[in-house]
N, C-alpha and C positions, 0 to 999 in steps of 0.2 A: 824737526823740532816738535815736541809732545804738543798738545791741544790743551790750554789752558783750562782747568776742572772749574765752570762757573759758578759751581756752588763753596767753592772752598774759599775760606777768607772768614771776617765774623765782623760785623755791625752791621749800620745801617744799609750798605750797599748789600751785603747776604741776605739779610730779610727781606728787601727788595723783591731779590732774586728768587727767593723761593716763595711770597706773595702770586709774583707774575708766572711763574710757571704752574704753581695749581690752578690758577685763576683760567689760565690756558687751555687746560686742560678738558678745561669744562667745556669745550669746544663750542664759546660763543667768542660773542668780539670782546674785547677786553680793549680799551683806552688808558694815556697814561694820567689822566685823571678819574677815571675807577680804582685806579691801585693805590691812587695817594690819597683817596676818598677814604678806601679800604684802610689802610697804614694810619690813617687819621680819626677815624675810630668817626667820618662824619656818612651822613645818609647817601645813596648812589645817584651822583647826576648833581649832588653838590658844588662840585668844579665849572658848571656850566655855564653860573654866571658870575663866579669869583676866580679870579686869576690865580694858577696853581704855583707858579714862580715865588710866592714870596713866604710858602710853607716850607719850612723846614725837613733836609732831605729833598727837597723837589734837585738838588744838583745829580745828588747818588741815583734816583730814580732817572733819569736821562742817562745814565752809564749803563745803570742796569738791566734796562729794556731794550738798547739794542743787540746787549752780551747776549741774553735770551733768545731773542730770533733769531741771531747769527748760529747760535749753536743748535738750534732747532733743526734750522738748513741745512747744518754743514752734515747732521746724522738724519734727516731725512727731505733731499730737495725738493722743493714745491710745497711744502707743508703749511705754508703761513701766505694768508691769503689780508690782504686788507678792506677796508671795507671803500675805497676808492676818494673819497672824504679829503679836502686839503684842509678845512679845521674841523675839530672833531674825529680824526683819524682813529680807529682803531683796528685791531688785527684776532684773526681768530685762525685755533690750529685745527687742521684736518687730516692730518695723519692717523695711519692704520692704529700706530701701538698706542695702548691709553698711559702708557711712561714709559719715553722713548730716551728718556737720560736716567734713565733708571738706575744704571752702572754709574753713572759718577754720580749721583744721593749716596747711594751705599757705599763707594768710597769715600766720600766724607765722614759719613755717620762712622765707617771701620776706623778712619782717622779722630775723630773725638772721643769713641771709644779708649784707643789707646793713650791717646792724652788725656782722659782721667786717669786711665788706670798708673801712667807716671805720674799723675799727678798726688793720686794716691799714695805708692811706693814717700816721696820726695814730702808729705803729707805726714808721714808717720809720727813726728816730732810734735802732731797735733792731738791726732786722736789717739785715745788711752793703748798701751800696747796690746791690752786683752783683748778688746772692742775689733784691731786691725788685724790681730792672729786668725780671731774667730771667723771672723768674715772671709779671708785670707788663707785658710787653712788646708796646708797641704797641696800649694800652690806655689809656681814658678814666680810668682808677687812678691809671695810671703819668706822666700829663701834668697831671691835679689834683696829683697830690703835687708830680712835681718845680715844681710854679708854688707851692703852698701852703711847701715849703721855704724857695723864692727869696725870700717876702713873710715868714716866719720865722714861719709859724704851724704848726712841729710840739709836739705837747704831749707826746711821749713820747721820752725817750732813753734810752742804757746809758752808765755810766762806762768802759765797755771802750769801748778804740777798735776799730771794725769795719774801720779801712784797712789790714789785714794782707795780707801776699803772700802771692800765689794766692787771697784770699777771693772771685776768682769762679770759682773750682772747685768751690764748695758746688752748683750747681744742677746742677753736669754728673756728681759723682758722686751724689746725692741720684736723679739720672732712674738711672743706670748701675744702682743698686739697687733702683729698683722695677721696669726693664726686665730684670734677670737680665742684664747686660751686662760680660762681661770686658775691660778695660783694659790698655793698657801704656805706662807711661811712665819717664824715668830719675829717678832717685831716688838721694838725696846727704845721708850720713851728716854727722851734722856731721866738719869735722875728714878727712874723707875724701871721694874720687874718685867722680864719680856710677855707677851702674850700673843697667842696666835691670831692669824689674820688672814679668812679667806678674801682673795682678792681680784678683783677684774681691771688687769692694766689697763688703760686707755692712753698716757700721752707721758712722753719724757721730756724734761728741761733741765737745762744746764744753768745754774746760776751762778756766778762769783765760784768759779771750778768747782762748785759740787752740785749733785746729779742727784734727780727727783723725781721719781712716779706718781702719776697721779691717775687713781680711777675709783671705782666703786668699791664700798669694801661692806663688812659684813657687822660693822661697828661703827657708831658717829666719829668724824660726820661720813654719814654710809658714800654723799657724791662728792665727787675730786676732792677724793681723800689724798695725803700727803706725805709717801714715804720717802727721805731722802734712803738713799742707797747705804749709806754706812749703818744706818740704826738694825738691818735687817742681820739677825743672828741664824746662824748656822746654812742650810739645804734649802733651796727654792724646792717644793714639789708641785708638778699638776695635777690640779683637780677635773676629774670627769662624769662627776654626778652632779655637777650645778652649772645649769644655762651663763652663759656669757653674758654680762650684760654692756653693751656698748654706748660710748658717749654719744648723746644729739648731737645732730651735723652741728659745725661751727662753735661747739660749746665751751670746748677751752681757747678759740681764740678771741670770746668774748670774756671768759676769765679771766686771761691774763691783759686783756686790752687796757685796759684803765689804773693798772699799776706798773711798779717796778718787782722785779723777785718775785718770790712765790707766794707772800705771804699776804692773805684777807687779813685784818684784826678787825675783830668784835666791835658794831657798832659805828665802821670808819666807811665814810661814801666820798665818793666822786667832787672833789673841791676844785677852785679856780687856786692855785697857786705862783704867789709873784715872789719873785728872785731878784734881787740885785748884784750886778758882778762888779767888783769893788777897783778891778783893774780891766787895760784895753787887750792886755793878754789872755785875760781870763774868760772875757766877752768872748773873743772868738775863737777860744779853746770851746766854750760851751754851745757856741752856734756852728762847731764841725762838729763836736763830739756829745748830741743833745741829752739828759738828763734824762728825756721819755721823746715817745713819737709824738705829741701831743704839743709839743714844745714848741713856743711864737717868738719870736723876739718883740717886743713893743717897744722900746725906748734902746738906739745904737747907742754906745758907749761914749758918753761925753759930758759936759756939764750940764746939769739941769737944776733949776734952784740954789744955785750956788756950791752943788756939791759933783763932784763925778761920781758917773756910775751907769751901767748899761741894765735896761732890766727888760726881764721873760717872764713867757707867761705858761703854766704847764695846767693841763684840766686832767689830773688824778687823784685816784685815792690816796691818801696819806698812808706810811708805813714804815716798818722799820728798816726797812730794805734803802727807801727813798731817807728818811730822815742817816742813814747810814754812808750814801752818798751825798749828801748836801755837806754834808762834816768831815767828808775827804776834801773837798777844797777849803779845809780853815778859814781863814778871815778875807780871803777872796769871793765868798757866797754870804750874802744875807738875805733870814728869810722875814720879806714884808706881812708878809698875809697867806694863811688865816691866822687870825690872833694863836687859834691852840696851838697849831705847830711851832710858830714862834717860840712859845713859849717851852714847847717841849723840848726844842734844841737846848736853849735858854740853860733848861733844868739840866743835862745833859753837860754844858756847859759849866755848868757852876760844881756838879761834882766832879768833875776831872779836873777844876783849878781847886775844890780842897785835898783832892790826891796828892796833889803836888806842892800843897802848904800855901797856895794862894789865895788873898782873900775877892 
């Protein structure tokens, strides 16, 4: 009967595992309150005089440490030595090879490997076809899928439709930014005449299925500038007479942190916004499916004041993005506070009930 691979498996028990075996490695003692020290993100020597039994994981970590030593032995006997201790026990390895299960890591990792890349294939229903071609191309991948398509065995899709224009621009600026590579192409406001645009990709996002670059350009506003993908008319070409210019570390994930969608407007900062969810469905439809990351619940769904209602609390910038999702849930969202947004739904409101001949 084969030798059980102790690294194969995936949660808590696997991390475990592979904690305790680097930790190992280091060929000191290693205790099993060092690793749950480690795994716990607290100081070494922690556990000394707090009892480890009542963190979480502390069960998987007792499975896990003696899968470890056992396999340690079993591929090199004598190798694990303890330090003789009946509390406070811990154990250090002294074998020759510095990764003596080196062959079953790497059979994992070959087995995750290939479970992306099915996952991929199985995946295709997600990402745009061009996007998987390119990547895919000319690849034993790329000819299982398109046959596994034709006979209708994909098990994965999205509700977005991925046949947007230009969506096979995603791979050419997707390389441009990892190559540090400046672009120009013409570029056509809506409603307006194209103009050209040299440009320094830095970051892609996907919003409500349509797809957006955003870097330096050579016209206001010059940083995180904002080309959706369909505006750009005709040929991407590169430029190789003008320095790259790359975004500061962390810069667009502090840009998009405090909104929804892509869009700043002029003038609009960082507000406390409160919501009322007008049903106990709607409550916790919106506390699985949050509005932003920023999102609290303050008040569960129930009576208060004589009226029902659940309310949240979100700390972002106002936008159209956000006022565009508040107004997908109809009259199951009301917005308390700030006055202006309120009011902007409000307005929002009122002319799509004289659209409709309502006073």
């Amino acid at each position: 009967m084969p030798t059980k691979n102790i690294f194969a498996g995936f949660g808590v028990r696997s991390e475990f595992v592979n904690l305790i075996y680097t930790e190992l490695m280091k060929r000191e003692y290693v205790s099993y309150a060092d690793i749950l020290a480690l795994y716990c993100g607290r100081p070494k020597g922690y556990y000394n005089k707090m009892a480890c039994n009542s963190e979480p994981g502390y069960g998987e970590l007792k499975k896990a440490f003696p899968e470890v030593l056992k396999a340690l032995e079993n591929s090199i006997p004598g190798c694990i030595e303890d330090n003789g201790l009946s509390k406070g026990k811990a154990y250090r390895y002294k074998g020759k090879s510095d990764d003596p299960l080196s062959e079953e890591r790497k059979a994992v990792v070959q087995k995750s490997v290939e479970d992306y890349v099915a996952f991929c294939k199985a995946s295709a229903g997600i990402l745009p076809a061009s996007w998987f071609s390119s990547f895919f191309e000319n690849t034993q991948i790329l000819l299982d899928t398109n046959r596994e398509s034709k006979d209708g065995d994909i098990r994965i899709c999205s509700s977005a439709e991925q046949n947007l224009t230009n969506i096979d621009l995603l791979p050419v600026f997707y390389r441009a930014i990892a190559n540090k590579q400046v672009l120009r192409f013409n570029y056509k406001r809506f409603g307006q005449e194209p103009f050209p645009l040299t440009f320094h990709p830095q970051f892609i996002k996907e919003y409500n299925g349509r797809w957006f670059v955003f870097g330096e350009a050579d016209r206001e506003p010059y940083q995180a500038y904002n080309a959706p993908l369909d505006r750009i008319i005709g040929k991407v070409n590169e430029v190789n007479d003008v320095e790259y210019i790359p975004a500061p570390k962390g810069f667009y994930q502090e840009f998009f942190k405090n909104m929804i969608g892509v869009t700043h407007e002029k003038g609009a900062k960082v507000e406390e916004v409160i919501v009322h969810t007008k049903t106990e469905y709607q409550h916790g439809l919106l506390l699985t499916k949050p509005l932003h990351h920023s999102q609290e619940e303050l008040l569960p769904f129930g009576e208060h004041a004589g009226q029902y209602y659940g309310e949240v609390r979100l700390t972002i910038e106002p936008n159209r993005e956000l006022r565009g999702r508040i107004l997908l849930y109809g009259e199951n969202l009301e917005v308390i506070s700030p006055l202006s947004l309120r009011e902007q739904i409000k307005e929002i409101l009122k002319k799509q009930m004289e659209q409709y001949g309502l006073d």
